[in-house]
CHARMM-style PDB file with segment names, atoms N, HN, CA, C and O in Angstrom:
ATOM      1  N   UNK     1     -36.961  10.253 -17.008  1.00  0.00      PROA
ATOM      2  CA  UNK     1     -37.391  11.620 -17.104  1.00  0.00      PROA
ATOM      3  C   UNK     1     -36.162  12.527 -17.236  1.00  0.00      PROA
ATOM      4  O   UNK     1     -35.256  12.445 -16.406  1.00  0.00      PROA
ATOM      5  N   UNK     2     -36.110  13.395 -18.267  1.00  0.00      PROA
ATOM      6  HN  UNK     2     -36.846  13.461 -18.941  1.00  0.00      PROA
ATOM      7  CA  UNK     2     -35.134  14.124 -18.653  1.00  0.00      PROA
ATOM      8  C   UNK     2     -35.132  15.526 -16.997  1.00  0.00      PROA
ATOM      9  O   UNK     2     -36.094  15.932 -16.345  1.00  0.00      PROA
ATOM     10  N   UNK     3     -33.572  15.879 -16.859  1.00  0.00      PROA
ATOM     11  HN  UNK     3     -32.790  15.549 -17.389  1.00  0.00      PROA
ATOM     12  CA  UNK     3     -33.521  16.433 -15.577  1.00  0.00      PROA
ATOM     13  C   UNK     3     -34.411  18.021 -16.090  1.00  0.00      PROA
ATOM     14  O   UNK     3     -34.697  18.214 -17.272  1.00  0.00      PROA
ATOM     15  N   UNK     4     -34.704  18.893 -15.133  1.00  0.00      PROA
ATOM     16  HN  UNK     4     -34.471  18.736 -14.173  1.00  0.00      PROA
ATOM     17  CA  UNK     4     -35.286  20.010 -15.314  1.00  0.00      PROA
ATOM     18  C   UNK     4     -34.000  21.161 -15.604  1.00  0.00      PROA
ATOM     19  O   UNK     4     -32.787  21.040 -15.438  1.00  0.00      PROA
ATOM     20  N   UNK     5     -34.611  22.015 -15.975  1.00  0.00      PROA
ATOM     21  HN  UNK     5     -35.597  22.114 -16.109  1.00  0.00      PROA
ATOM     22  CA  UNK     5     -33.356  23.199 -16.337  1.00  0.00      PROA
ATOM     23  C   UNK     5     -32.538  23.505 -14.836  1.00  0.00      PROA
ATOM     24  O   UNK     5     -31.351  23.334 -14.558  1.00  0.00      PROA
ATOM     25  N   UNK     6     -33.749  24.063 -13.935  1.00  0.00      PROA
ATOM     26  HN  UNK     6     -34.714  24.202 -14.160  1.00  0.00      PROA
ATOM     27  CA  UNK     6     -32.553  24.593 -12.654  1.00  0.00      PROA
ATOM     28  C   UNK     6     -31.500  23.323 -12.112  1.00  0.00      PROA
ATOM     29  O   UNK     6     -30.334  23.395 -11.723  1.00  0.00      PROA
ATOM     30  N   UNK     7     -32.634  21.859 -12.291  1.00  0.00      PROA
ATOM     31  HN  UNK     7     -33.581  21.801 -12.607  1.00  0.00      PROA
ATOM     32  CA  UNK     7     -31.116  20.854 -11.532  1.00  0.00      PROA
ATOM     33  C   UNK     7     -30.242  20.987 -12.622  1.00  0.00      PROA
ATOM     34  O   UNK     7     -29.175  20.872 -12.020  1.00  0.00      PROA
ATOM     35  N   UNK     8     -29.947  21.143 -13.760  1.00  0.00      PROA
ATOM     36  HN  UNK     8     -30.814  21.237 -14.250  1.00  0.00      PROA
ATOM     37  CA  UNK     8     -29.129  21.052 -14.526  1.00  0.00      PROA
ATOM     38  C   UNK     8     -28.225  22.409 -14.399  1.00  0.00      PROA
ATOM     39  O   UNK     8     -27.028  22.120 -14.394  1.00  0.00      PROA
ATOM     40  N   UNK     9     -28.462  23.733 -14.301  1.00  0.00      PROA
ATOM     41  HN  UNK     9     -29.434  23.968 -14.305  1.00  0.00      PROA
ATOM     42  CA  UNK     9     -28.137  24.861 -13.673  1.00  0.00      PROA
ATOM     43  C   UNK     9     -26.739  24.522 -12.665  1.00  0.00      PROA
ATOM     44  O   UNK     9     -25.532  24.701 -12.826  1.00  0.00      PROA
ATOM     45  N   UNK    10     -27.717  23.843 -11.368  1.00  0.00      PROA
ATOM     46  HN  UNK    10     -28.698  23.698 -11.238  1.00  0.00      PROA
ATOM     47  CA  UNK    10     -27.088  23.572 -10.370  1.00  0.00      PROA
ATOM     48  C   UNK    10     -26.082  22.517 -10.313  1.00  0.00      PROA
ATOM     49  O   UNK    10     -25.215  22.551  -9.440  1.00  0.00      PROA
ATOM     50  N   UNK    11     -26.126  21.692 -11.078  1.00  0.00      PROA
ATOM     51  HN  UNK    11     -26.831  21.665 -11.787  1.00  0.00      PROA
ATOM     52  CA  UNK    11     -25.457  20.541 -11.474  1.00  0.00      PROA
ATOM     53  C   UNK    11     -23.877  21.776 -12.023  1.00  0.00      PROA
ATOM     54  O   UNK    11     -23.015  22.018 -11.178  1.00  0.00      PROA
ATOM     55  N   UNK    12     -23.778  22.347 -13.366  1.00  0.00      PROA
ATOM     56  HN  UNK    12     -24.477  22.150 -14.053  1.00  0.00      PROA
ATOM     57  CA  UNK    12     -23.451  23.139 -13.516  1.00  0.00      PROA
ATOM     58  C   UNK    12     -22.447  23.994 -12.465  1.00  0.00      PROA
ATOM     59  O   UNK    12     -21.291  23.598 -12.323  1.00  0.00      PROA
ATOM     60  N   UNK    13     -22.864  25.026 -11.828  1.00  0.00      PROA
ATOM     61  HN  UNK    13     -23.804  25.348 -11.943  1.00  0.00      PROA
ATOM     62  CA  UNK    13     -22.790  25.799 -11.126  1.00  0.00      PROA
ATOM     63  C   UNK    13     -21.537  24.780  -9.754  1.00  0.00      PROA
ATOM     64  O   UNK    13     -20.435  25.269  -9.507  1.00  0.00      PROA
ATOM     65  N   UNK    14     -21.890  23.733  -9.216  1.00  0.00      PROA
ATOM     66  HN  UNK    14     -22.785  23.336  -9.417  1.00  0.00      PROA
ATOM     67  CA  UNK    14     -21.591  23.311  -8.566  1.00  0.00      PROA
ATOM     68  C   UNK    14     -20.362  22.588  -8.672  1.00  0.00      PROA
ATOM     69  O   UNK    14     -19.428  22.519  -7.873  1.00  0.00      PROA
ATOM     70  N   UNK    15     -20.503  22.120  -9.669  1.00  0.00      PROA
ATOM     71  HN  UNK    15     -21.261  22.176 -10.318  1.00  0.00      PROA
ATOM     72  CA  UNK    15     -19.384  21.244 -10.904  1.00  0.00      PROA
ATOM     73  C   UNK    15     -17.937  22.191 -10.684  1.00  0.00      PROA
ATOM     74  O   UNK    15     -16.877  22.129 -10.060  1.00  0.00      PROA
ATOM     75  N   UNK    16     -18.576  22.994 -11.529  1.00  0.00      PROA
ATOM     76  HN  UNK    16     -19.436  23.044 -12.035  1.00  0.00      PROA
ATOM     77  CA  UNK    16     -17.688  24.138 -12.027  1.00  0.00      PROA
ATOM     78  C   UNK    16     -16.883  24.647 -10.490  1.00  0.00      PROA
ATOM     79  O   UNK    16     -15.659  24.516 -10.532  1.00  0.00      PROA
ATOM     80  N   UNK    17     -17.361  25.113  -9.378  1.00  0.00      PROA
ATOM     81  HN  UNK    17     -18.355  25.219  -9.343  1.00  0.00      PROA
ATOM     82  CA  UNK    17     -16.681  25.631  -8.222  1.00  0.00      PROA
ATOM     83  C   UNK    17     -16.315  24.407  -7.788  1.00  0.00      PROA
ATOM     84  O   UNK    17     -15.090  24.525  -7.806  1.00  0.00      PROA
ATOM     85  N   UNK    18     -16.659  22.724  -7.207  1.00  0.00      PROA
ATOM     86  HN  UNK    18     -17.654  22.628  -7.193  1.00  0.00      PROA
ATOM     87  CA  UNK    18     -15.768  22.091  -6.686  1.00  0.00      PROA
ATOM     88  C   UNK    18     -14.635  21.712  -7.610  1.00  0.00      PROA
ATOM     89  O   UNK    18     -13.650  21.191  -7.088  1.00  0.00      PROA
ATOM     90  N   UNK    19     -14.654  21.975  -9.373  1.00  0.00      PROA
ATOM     91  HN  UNK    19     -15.454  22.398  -9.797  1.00  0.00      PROA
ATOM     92  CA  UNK    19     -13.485  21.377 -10.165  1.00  0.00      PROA
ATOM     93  C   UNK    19     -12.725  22.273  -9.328  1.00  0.00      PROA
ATOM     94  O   UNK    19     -12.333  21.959  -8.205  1.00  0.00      PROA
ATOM     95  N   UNK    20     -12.450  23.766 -10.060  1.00  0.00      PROA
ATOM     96  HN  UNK    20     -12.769  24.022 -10.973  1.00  0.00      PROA
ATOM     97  CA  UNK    20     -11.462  24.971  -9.601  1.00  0.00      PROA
ATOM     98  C   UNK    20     -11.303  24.676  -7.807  1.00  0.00      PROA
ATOM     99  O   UNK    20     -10.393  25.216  -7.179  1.00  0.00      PROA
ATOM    100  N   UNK    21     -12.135  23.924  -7.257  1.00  0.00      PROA
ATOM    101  HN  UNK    21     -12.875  23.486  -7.767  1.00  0.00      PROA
ATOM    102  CA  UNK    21     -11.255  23.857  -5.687  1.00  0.00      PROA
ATOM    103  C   UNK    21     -10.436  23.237  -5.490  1.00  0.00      PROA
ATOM    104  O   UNK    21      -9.453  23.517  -4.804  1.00  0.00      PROA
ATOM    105  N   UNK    22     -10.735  21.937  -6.232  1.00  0.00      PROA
ATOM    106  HN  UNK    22     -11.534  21.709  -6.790  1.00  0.00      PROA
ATOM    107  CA  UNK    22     -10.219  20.478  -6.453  1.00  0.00      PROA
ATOM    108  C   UNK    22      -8.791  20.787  -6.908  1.00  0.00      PROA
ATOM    109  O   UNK    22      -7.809  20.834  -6.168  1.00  0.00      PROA
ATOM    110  N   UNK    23      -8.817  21.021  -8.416  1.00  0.00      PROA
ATOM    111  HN  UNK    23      -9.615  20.983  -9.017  1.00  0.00      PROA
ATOM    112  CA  UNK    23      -7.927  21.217  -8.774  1.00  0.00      PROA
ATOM    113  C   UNK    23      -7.024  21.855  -8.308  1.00  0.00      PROA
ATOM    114  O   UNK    23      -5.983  21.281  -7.987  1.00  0.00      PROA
ATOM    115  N   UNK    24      -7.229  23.620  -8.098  1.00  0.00      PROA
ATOM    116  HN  UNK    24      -8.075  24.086  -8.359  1.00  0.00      PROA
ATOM    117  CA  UNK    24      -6.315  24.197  -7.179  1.00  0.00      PROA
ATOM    118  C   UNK    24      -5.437  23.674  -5.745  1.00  0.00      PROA
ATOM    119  O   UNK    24      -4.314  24.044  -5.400  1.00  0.00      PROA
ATOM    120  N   UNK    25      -6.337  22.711  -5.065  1.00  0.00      PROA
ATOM    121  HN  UNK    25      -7.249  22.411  -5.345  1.00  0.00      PROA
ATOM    122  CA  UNK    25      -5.416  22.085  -3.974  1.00  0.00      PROA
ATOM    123  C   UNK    25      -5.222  20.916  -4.139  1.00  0.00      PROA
ATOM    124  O   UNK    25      -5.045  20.118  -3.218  1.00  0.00      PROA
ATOM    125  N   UNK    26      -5.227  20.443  -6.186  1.00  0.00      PROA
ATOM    126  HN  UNK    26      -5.371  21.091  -6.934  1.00  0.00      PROA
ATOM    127  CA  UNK    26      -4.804  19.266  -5.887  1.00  0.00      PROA
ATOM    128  C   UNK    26      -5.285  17.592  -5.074  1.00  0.00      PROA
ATOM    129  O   UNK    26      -4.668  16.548  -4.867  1.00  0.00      PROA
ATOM    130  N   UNK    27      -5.980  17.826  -4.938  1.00  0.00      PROA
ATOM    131  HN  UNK    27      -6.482  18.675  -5.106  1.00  0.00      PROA
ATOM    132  CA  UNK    27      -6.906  16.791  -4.339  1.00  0.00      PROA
ATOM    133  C   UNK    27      -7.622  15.455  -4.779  1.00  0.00      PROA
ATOM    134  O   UNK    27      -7.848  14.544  -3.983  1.00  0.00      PROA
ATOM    135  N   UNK    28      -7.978  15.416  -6.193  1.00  0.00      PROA
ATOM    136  HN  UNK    28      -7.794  16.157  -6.840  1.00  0.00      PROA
ATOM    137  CA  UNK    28      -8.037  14.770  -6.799  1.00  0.00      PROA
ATOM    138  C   UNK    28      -9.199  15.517  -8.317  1.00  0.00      PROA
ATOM    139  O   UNK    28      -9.268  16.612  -8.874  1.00  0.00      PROA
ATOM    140  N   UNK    29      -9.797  14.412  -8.436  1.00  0.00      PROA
ATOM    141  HN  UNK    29      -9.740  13.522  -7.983  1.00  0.00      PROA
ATOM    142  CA  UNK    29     -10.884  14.644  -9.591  1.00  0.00      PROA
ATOM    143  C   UNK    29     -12.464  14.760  -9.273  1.00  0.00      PROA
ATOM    144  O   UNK    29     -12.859  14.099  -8.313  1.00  0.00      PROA
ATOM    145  N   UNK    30     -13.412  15.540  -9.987  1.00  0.00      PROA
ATOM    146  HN  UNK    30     -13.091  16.077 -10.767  1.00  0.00      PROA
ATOM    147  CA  UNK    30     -14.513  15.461 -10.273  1.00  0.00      PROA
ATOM    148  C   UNK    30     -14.861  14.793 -11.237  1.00  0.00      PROA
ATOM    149  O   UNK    30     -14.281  14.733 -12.321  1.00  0.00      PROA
ATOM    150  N   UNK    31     -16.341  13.951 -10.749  1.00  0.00      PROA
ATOM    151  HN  UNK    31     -16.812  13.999  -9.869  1.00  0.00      PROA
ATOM    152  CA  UNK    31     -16.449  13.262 -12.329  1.00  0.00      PROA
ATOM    153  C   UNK    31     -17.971  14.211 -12.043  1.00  0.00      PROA
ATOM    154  O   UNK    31     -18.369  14.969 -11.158  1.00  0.00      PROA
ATOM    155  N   UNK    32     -18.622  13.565 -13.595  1.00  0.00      PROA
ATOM    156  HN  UNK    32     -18.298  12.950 -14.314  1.00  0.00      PROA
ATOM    157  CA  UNK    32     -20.506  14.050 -13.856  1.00  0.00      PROA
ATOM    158  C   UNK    32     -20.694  12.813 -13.965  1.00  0.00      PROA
ATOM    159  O   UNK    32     -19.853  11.915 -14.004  1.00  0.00      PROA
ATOM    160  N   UNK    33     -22.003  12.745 -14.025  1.00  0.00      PROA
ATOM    161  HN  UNK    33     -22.687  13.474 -13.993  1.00  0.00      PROA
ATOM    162  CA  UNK    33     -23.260  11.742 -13.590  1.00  0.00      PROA
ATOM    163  C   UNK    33     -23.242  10.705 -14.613  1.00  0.00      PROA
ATOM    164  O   UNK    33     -24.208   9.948 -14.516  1.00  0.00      PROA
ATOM    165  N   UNK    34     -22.285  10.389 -15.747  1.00  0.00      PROA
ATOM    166  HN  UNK    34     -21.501  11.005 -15.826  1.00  0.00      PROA
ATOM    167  CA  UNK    34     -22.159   9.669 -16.623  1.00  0.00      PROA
ATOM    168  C   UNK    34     -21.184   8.581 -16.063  1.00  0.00      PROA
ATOM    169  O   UNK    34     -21.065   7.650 -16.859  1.00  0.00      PROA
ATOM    170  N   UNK    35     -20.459   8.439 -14.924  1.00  0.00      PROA
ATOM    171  HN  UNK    35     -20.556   9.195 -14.278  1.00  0.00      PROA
ATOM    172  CA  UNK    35     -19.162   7.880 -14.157  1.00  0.00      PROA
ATOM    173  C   UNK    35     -20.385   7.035 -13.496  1.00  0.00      PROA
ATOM    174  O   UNK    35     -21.385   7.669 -13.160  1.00  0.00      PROA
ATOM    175  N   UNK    36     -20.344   5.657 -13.302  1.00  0.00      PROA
ATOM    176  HN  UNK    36     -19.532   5.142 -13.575  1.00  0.00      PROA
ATOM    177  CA  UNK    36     -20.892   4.580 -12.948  1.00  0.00      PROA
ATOM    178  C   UNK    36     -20.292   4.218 -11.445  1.00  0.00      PROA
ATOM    179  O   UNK    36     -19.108   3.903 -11.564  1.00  0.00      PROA
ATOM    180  N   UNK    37     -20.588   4.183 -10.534  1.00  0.00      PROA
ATOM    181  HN  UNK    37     -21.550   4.438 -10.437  1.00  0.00      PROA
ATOM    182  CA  UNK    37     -19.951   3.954  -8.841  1.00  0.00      PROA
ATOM    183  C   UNK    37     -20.788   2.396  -8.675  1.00  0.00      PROA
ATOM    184  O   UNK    37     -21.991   2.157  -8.577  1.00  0.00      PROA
ATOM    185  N   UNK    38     -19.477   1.398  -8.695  1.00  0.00      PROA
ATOM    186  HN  UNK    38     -18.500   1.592  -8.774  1.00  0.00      PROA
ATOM    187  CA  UNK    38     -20.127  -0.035  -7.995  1.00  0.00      PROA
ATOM    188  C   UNK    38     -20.050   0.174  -6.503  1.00  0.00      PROA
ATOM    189  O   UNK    38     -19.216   0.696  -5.763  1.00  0.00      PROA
ATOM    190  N   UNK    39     -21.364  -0.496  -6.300  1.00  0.00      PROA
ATOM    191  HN  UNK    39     -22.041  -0.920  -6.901  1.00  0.00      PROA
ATOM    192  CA  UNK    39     -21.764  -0.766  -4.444  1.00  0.00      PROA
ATOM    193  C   UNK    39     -20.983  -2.072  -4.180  1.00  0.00      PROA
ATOM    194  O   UNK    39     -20.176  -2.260  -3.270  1.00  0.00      PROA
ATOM    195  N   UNK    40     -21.239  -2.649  -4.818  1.00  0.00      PROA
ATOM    196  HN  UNK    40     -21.895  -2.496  -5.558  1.00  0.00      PROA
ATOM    197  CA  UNK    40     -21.418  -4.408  -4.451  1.00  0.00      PROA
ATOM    198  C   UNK    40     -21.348  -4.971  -5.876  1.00  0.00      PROA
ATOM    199  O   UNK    40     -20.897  -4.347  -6.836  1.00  0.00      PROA
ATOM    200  N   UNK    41     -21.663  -5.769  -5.899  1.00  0.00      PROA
ATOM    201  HN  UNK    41     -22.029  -6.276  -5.118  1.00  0.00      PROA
ATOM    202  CA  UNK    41     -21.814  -7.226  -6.898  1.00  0.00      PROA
ATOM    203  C   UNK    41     -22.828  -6.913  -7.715  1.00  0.00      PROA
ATOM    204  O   UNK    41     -22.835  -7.026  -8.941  1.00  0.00      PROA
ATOM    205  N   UNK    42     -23.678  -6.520  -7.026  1.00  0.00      PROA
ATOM    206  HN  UNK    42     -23.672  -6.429  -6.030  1.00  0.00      PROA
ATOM    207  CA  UNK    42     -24.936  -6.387  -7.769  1.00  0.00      PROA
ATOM    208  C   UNK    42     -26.031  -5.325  -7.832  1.00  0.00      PROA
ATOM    209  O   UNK    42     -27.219  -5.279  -8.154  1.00  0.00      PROA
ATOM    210  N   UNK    43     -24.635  -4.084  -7.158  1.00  0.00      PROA
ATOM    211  HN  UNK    43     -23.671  -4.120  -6.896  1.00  0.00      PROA
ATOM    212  CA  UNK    43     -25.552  -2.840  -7.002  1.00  0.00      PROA
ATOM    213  C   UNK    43     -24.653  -2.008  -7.183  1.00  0.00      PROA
ATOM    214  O   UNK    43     -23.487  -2.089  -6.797  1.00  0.00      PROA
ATOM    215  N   UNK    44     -25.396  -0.757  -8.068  1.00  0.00      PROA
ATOM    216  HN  UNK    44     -26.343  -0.692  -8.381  1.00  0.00      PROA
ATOM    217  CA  UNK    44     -24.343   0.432  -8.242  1.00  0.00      PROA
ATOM    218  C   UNK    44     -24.926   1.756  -8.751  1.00  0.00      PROA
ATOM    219  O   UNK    44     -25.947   1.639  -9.430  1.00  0.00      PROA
ATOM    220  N   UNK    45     -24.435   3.053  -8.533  1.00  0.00      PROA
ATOM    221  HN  UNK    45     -23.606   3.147  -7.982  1.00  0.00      PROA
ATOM    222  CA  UNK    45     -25.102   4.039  -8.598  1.00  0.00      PROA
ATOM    223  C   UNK    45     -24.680   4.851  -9.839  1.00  0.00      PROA
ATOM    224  O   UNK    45     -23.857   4.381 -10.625  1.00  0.00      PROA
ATOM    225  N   UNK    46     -25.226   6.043 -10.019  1.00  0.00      PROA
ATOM    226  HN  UNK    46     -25.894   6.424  -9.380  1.00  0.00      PROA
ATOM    227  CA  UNK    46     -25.153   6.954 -11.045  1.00  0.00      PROA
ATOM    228  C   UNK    46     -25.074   8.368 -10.528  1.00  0.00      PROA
ATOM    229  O   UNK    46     -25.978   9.000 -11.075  1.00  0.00      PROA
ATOM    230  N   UNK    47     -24.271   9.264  -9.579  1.00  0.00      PROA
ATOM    231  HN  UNK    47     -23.536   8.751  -9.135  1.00  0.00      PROA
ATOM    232  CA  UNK    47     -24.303   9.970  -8.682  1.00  0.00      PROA
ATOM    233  C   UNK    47     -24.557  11.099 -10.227  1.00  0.00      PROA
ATOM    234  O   UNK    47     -24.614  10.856 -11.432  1.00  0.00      PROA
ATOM    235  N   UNK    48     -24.650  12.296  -9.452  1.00  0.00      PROA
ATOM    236  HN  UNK    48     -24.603  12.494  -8.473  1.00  0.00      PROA
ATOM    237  CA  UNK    48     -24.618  13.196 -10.164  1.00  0.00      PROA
ATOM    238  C   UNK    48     -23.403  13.792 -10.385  1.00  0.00      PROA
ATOM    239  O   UNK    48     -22.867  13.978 -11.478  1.00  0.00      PROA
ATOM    240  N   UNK    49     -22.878  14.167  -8.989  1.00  0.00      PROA
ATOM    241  HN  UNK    49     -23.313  14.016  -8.101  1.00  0.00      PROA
ATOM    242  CA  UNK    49     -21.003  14.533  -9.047  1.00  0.00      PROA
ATOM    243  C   UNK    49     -20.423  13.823  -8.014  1.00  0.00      PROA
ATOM    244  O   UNK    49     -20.924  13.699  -6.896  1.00  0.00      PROA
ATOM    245  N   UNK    50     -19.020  13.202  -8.500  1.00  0.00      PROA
ATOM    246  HN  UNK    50     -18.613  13.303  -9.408  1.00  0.00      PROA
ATOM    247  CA  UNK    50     -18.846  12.523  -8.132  1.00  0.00      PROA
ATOM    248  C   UNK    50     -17.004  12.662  -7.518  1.00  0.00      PROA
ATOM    249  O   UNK    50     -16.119  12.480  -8.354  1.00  0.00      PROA
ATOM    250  N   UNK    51     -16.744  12.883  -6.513  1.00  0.00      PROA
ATOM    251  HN  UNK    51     -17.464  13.030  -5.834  1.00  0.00      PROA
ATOM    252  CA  UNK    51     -15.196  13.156  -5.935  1.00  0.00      PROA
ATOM    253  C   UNK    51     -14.713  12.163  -6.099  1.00  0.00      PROA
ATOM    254  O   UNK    51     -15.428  11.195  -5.841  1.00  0.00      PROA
ATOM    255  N   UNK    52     -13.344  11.894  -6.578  1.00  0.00      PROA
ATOM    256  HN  UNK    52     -12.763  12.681  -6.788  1.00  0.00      PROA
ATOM    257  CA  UNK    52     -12.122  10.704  -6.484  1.00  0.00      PROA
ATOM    258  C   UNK    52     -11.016  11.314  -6.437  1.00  0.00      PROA
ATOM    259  OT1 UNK    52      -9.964  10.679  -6.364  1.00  0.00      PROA
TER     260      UNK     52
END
C-alpha cells in the first residue's frame, strides 16, 4: 500500500530537521526508508529514518 500524503509530509518534515541537527553537530548520517537494516540472518527491516 502506497504511504498516505500526511505520513509522507511527516516523513519529510522530520528528515529534513534531524539531517540539519545531525549534520550541524556532526554526529553522523540520516538515511530514508530505501536503506535496508539486517536483524539477523534471516531478518531485516525497512525503517523509515534511519540514524548511523
Amino acid at each position: 500500500m502506497a504511504a498516505q500524503y500526511l505520513h509522507e509530509w511527516i516523513f519529510m518534515w522530520l528528515s529534513s530537521l534531524l539531517t540539519n541537527f545531525v549534520e550541524y553537530q556532526k554526529l553522523g548520517r540520516i538515511l530514508g526508508s530505501r536503506t535496508a537494516v539486517k536483524i539477523n540472518e534471516y531478518d531485516g527491516r525497512l525503517p523509515d529514518i534511519l540514524f548511523v
